[in-house]
C-alpha distance (Angstrom), angle and dihedral (degrees) to the residues before:
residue distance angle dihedral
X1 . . .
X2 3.94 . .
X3 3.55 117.3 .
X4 4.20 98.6 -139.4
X5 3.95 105.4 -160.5
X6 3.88 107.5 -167.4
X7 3.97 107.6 -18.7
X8 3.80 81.0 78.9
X9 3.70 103.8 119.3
X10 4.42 113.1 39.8
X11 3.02 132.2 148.5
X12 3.68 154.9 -22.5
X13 4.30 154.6 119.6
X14 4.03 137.6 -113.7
X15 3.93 141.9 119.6
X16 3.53 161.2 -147.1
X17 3.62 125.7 -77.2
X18 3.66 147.6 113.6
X19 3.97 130.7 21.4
X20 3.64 115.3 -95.0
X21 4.01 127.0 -134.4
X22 3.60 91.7 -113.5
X23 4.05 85.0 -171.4
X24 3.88 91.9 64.2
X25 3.97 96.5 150.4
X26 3.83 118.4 -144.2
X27 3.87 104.7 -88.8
X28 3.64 143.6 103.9
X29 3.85 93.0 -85.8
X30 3.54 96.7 35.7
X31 3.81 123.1 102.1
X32 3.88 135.3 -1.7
X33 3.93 112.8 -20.7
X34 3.64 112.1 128.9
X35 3.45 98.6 -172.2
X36 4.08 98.0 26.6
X37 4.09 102.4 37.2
X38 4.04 102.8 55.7
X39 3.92 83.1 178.2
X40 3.75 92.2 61.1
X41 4.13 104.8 34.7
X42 3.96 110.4 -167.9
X43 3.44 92.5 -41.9
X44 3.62 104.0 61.7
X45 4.07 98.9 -130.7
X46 3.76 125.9 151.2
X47 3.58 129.2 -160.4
X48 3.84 124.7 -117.6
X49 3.38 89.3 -106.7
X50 3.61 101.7 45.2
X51 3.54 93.6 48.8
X52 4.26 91.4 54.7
X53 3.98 86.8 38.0
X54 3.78 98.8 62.2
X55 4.26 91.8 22.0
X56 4.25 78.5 81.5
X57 3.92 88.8 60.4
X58 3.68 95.6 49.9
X59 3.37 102.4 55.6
X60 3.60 92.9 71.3
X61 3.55 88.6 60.2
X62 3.59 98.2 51.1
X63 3.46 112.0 39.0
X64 3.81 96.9 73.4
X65 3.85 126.6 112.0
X66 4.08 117.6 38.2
X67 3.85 109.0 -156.7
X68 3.92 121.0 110.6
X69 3.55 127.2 -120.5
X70 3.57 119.6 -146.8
X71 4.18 126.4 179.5
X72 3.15 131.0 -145.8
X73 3.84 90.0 -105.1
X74 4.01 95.7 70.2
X75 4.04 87.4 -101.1
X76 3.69 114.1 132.5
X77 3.53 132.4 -155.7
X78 3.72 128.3 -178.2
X79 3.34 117.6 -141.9
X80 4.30 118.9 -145.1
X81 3.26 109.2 51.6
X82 3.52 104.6 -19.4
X83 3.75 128.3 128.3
X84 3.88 143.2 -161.0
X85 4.11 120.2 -105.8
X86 3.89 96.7 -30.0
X87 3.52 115.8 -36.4
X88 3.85 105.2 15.2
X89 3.63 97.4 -36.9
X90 3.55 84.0 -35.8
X91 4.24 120.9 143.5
X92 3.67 122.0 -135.6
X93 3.89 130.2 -142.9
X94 3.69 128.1 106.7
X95 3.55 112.7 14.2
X96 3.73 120.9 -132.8
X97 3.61 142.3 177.5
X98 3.80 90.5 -17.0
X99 3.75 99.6 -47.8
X100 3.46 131.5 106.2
X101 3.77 122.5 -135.8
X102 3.82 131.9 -154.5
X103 3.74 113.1 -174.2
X104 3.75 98.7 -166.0
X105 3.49 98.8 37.9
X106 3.48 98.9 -117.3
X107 4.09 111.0 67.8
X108 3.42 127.2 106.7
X109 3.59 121.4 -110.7
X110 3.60 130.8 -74.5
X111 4.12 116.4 -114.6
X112 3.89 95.2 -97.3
X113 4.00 93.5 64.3
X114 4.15 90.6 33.5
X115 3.14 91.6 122.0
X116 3.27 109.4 35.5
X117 3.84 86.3 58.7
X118 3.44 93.1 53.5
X119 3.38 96.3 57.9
X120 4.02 97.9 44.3
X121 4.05 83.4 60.9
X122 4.04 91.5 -107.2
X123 3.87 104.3 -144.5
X124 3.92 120.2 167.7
X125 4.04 88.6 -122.6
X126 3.91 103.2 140.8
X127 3.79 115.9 -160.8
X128 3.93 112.7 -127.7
X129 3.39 101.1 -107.6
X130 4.05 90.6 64.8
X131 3.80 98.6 30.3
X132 3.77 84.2 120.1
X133 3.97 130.3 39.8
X134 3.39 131.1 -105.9
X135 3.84 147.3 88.4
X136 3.55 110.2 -24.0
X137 3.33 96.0 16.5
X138 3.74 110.1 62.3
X139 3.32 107.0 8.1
X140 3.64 111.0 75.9
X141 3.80 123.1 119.2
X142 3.84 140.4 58.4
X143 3.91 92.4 -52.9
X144 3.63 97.6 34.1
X145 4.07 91.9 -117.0
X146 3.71 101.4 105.5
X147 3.81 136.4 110.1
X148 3.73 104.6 -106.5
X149 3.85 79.3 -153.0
X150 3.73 94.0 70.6
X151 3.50 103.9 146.1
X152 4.16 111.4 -167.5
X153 3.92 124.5 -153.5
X154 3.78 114.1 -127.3
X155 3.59 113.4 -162.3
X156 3.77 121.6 -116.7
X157 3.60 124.1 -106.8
X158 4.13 151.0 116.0
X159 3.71 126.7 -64.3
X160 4.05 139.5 150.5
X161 3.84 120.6 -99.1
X162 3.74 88.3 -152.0
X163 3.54 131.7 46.9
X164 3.46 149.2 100.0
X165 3.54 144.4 -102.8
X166 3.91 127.7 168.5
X167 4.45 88.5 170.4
X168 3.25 108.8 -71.7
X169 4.25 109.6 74.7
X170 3.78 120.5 -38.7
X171 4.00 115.1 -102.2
X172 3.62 135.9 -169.7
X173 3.82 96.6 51.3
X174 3.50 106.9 -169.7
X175 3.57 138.0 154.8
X176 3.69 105.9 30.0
X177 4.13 124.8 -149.2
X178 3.76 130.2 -174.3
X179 3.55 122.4 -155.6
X180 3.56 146.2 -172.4
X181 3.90 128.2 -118.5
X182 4.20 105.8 -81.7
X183 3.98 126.1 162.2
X184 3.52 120.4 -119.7
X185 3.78 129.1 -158.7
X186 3.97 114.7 -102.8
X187 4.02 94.1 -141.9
X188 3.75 132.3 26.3
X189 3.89 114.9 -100.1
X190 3.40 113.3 -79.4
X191 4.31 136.6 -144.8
X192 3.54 89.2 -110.3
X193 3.96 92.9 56.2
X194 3.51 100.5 36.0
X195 4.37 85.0 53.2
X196 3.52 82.2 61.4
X197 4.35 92.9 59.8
X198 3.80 88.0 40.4
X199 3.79 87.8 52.1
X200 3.44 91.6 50.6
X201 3.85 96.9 53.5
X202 3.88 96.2 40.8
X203 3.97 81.1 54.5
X204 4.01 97.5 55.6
X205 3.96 98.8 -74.9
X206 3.52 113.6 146.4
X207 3.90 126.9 -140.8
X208 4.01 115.9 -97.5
X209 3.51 116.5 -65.5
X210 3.72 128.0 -114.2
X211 3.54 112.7 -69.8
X212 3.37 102.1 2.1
X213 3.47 122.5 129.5
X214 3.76 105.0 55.3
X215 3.92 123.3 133.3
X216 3.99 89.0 -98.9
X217 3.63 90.1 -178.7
X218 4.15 87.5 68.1
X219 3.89 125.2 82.0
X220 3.87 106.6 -2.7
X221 4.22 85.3 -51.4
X222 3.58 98.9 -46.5
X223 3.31 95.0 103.5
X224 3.97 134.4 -148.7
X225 3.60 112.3 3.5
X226 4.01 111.7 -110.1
X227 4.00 107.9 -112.1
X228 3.97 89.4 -168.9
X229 4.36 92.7 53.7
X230 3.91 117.7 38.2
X231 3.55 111.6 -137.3
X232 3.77 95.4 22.8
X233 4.04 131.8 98.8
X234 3.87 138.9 -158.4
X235 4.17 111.7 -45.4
X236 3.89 95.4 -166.4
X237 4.09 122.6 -153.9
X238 3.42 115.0 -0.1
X239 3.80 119.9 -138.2
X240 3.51 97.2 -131.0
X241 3.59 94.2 58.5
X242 3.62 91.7 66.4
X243 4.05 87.3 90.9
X244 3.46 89.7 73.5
X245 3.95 94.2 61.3
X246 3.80 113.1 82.1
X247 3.20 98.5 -140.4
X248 4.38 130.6 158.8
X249 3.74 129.6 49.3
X250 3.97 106.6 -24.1
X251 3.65 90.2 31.1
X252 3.78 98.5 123.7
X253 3.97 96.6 53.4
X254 4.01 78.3 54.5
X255 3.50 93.0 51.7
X256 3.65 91.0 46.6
X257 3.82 90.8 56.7
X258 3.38 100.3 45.9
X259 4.00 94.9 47.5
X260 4.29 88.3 50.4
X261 3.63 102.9 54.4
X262 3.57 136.4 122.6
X263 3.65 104.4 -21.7
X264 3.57 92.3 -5.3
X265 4.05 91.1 77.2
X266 3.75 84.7 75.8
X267 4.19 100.0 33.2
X268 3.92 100.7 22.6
X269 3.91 101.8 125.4
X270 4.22 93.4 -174.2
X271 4.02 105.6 120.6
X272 3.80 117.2 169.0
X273 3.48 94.5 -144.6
X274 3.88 128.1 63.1
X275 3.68 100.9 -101.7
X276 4.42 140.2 126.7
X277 3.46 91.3 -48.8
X278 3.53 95.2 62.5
X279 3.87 101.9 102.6
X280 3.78 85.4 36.7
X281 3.82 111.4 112.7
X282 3.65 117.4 -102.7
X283 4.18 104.4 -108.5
X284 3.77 126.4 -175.2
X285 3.87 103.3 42.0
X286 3.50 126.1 144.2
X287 3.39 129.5 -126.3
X288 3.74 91.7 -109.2
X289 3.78 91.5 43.8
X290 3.59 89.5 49.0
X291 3.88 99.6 52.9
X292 3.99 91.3 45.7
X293 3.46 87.0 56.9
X294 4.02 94.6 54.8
X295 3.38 98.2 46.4
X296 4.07 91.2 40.6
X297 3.90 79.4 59.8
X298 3.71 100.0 47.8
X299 3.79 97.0 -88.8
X300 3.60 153.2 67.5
X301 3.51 141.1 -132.6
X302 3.80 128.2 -72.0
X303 4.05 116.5 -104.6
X304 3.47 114.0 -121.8
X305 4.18 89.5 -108.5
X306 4.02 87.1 50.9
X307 3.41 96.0 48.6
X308 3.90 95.8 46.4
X309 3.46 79.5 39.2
X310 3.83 97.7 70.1
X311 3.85 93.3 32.1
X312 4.08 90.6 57.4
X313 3.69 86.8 50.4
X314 4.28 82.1 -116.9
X315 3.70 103.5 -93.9
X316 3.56 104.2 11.6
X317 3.48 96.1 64.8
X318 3.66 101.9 -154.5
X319 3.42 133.8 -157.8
X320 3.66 96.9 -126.7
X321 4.01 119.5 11.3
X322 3.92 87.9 -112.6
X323 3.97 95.6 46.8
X324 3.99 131.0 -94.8
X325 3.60 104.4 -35.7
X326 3.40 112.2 118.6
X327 3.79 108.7 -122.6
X328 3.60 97.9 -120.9
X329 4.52 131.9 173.3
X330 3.62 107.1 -63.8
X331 4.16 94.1 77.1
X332 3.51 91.0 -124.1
X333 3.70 103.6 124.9
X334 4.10 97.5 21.0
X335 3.66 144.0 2.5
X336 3.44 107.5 -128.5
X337 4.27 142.1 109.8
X338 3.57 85.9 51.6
X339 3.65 95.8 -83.0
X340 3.59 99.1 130.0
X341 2.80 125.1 129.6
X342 3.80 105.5 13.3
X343 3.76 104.5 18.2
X344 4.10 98.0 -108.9
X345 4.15 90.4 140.1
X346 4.06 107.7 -163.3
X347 3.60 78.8 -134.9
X348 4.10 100.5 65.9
X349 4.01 89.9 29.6
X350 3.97 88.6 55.1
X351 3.74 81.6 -132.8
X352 3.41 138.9 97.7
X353 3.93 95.9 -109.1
X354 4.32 98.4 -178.7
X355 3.87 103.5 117.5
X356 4.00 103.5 176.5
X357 4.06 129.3 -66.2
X358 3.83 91.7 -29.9
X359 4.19 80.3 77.9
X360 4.30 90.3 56.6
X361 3.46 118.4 89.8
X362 3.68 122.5 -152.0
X363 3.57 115.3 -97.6
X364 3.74 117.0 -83.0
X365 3.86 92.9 18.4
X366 4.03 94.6 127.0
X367 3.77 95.5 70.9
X368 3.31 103.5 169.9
X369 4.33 89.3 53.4
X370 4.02 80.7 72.3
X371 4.14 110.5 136.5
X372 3.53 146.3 -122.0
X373 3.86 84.5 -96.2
X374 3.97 104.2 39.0
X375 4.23 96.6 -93.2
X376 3.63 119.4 132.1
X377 3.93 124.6 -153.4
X378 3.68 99.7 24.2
X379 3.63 82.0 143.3
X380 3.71 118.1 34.1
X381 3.70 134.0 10.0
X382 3.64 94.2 67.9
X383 3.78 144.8 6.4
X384 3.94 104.2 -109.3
X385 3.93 124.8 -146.4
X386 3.80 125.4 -131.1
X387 3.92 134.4 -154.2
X388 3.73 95.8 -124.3
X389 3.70 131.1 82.7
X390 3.85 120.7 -119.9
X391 4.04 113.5 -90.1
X392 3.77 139.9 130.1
X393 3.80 113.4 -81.0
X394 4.16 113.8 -76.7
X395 3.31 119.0 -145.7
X396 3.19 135.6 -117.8
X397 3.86 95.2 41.9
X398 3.61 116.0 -165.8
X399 3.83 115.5 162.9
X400 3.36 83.2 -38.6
X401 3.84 144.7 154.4
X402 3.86 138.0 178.7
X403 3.91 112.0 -107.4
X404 3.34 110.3 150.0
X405 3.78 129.8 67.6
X406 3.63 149.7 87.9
X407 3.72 105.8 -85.0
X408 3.91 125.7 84.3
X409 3.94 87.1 -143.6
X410 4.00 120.0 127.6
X411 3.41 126.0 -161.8
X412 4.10 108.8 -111.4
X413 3.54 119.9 179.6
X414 3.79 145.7 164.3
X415 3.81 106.1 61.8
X416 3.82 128.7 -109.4
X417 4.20 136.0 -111.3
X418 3.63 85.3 -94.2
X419 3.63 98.7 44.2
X420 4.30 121.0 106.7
X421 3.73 142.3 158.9
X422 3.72 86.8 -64.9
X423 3.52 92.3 98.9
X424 3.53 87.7 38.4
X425 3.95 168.2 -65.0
X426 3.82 95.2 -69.1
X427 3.78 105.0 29.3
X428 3.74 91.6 125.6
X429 4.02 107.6 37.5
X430 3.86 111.1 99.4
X431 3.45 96.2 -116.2
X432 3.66 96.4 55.5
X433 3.79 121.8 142.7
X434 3.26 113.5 165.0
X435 4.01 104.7 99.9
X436 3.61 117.8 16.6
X437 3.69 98.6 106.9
X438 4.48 112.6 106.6
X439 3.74 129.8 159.3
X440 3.94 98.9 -108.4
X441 4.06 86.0 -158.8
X442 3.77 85.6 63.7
X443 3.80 120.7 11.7
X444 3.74 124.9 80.0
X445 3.86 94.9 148.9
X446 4.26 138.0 -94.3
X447 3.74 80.6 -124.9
X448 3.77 145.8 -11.7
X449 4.07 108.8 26.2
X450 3.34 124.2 141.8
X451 3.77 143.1 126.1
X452 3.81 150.0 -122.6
X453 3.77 122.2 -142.3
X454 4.20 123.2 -138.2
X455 3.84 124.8 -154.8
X456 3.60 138.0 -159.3
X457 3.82 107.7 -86.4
């Protein structure tokens, strides 16, 4: 597909507005679907009761596997059944609108989301990034009180890659993957996590180590099976790689560097001190950068048939992640066109109207954009890498990804806060296609890229 050098992130509108039930389980009512999830309506809530009614059917789902996972970093994951601080990484505390909070990152769950807990495979297992408290790390969410490192399970099944859906039922299914049960991170990775893996490797850390990183919990331990090689599966971090972590005495003025250049002087969100831009998505990360910091946190990153996955809302292939509803200028259902925060979209001014940070929302903002699955701002907000390399669709696909070949390309989807129908009719629809293919020797983005880690379920 097109290789789009700097034009990457345009244009487009949404807003702010009601909390989200941040335990949305994986099921047809669950999370986000206006016109598909009656339970939820456009803003994606569940009831108390819903959410412990259907928590009983997901834990089934989730509570396969058994080994542990453990990065590089120190951070351990467990995969089977485990989950990360509470529900998936998510913090308990007061209970609202069907989602359970955990201010610490740590606590179980409050009574409302019991069950929903329960069912993920609650564990207190904190990723790295939000081992400690503090902005952009535990306090995401409606209330500001929950672990930004809520990590969501989305429950396994088989979808198309390709089709299309303009509202009223998707068509031209083609392309079909099956996949197994995986957890996916609620909100993008924020400045005030990603501090804490730059803090880490100023202090002594060392990059990943070689082959870590793979979905363990896959085929016997060898992970995702390799698309681009028959025969072969996932090969995790490779050691010489490591070269393009700063890491040692200095390595935060490196860091600092590499996350302000080009573009990123202007729309670079890295501080190295806890300040505003803390709940702020992290923009301008390599690909390299990106998966370091997943599997630093007890993680990796998403394939591209997970990640589209979750946005399609698996086999209901939806138009938009949240449903039908067009995403529109008030920043309610994503941040993108540069109409955050007051709803000035590039595209109605005829201008590009993005300024500088004032134009990023924090992460989570668009609550009504929230998924099938729970996650917020798979479209909008920021640009988010994938593990595979760019190719056309292989068939079969069975927990699979493509790994091997001879281009440098990554797959990046999702669009950024500055990101519009400039780079075209279909930018925003989950099934979109059209530009998510960047040179991960080269690219890390003139504006919104970022990244959202997965973990084993």
């Amino acid at each position: 597909m097109a290789f789009i050098a700097r034009s990457l992130i345009a244009r487009w509108p949404w807003a702010a507005t009601s909390s989200v039930a941040a335990a949305c389980l994986a099921n047809a009512t669950a999370c986000g679907s206006d016109a598909q999830s009656s339970p939820n309506g456009g803003g994606g809530k569940q009831s108390t009761a819903e959410i412990a009614g259907s928590a009983a059917t997901n834990g089934t789902e989730n509570d396969a596997g058994g080994s542990a996972q453990t990065s590089s970093g120190g951070a351990t994951t467990a995969a089977g059944g485990s989950t990360l601080v509470g529900d998936g990484g998510k913090p308990s505390g007061s209970a609202g609108a069907g989602t359970s909070r955990s201010g610490g990152g740590g606590s179980t769950s409050t009574v409302a989301a019991a069950g929903s807990n329960a069912a993920a495979g609650a564990s207190s297992d904190t990723p790295a990034s939000c081992a400690t408290s503090g902005p952009g790390r535990t306090t995401c969410g409606a209330d500001d009180s929950e672990s930004c490192c809520t990590s969501l399970p989305v429950s396994g099944g088989t979808y198309s890659r390709t089709y299309t859906n303009s509202g009223s039922g998707a068509t031209g299914k083609a392309d079909s993957a099956t996949l197994s049960s995986f957890r996916l991170d609620k909100y993008e990775t924020t400045v005030g996590r990603f501090r804490q893996y730059v803090a880490y490797l100023e202090k002594g850390g060392s990059p990943p180590a070689a082959g870590s990183g793979k979905h363990t919990h896959l085929n016997a331990g060898k992970g995702l099976a390799d698309s681009g090689k028959s025969g072969s599966f996932e090969a995790g971090w490779d050691s010489s790689w490591s070269s393009k972590i700063p890491s040692g005495k200095g390595a935060t003025a490196k860091w600092k560097s590499n996350l302000a250049s080009g573009g990123c002087a202007s729309y670079g969100t890295f501080t190295d001190q806890d300040g505003k831009n803390d709940l702020l998505p992290i923009t301008c990360t390599s690909w390299y950068e990106s998966y370091a910091f997943c599997i630093w946190d007890g993680g990796f990153l998403p394939s591209e048939a997970e990640w589209k996955y979750a946005a399609a809302g698996g086999d209901e292939q939806r138009e938009y992640p949240w449903g039908t509803t067009a995403p529109g200028s008030k920043n309610e259902y994503a941040i993108y066109d540069c109409c955050y925060p007051n709803g000035k979209c590039s595209g109605a001014s005829g201008k590009d109207t993005c300024t500088g940070l004032v134009n990023v929302a924090p992460v989570g903002f668009a609550t009504k954009g929230v998924g099938r699955y729970g996650q917020l701002d798979l479209i909008g907000s920021v640009w988010e890498w994938n593990l595979d390399r760019y190719a056309n669709y292989v068939n079969p696909c069975t927990d699979c990804a493509y790994l091997t070949g001879n281009t440098a390309n990554r797959v990046l989807p999702g669009a950024g806060f500055h990101s519009g129908t400039s780079l075209g009719s279909t930018i925003m629809y989950s099934y979109n296609r059209a530009s998510v293919s960047y040179n991960a020797d080269t690219y890390r983005g003139d504006y919104a890229v970022g990244l959202r880690c997965a973990r084993s379920p």
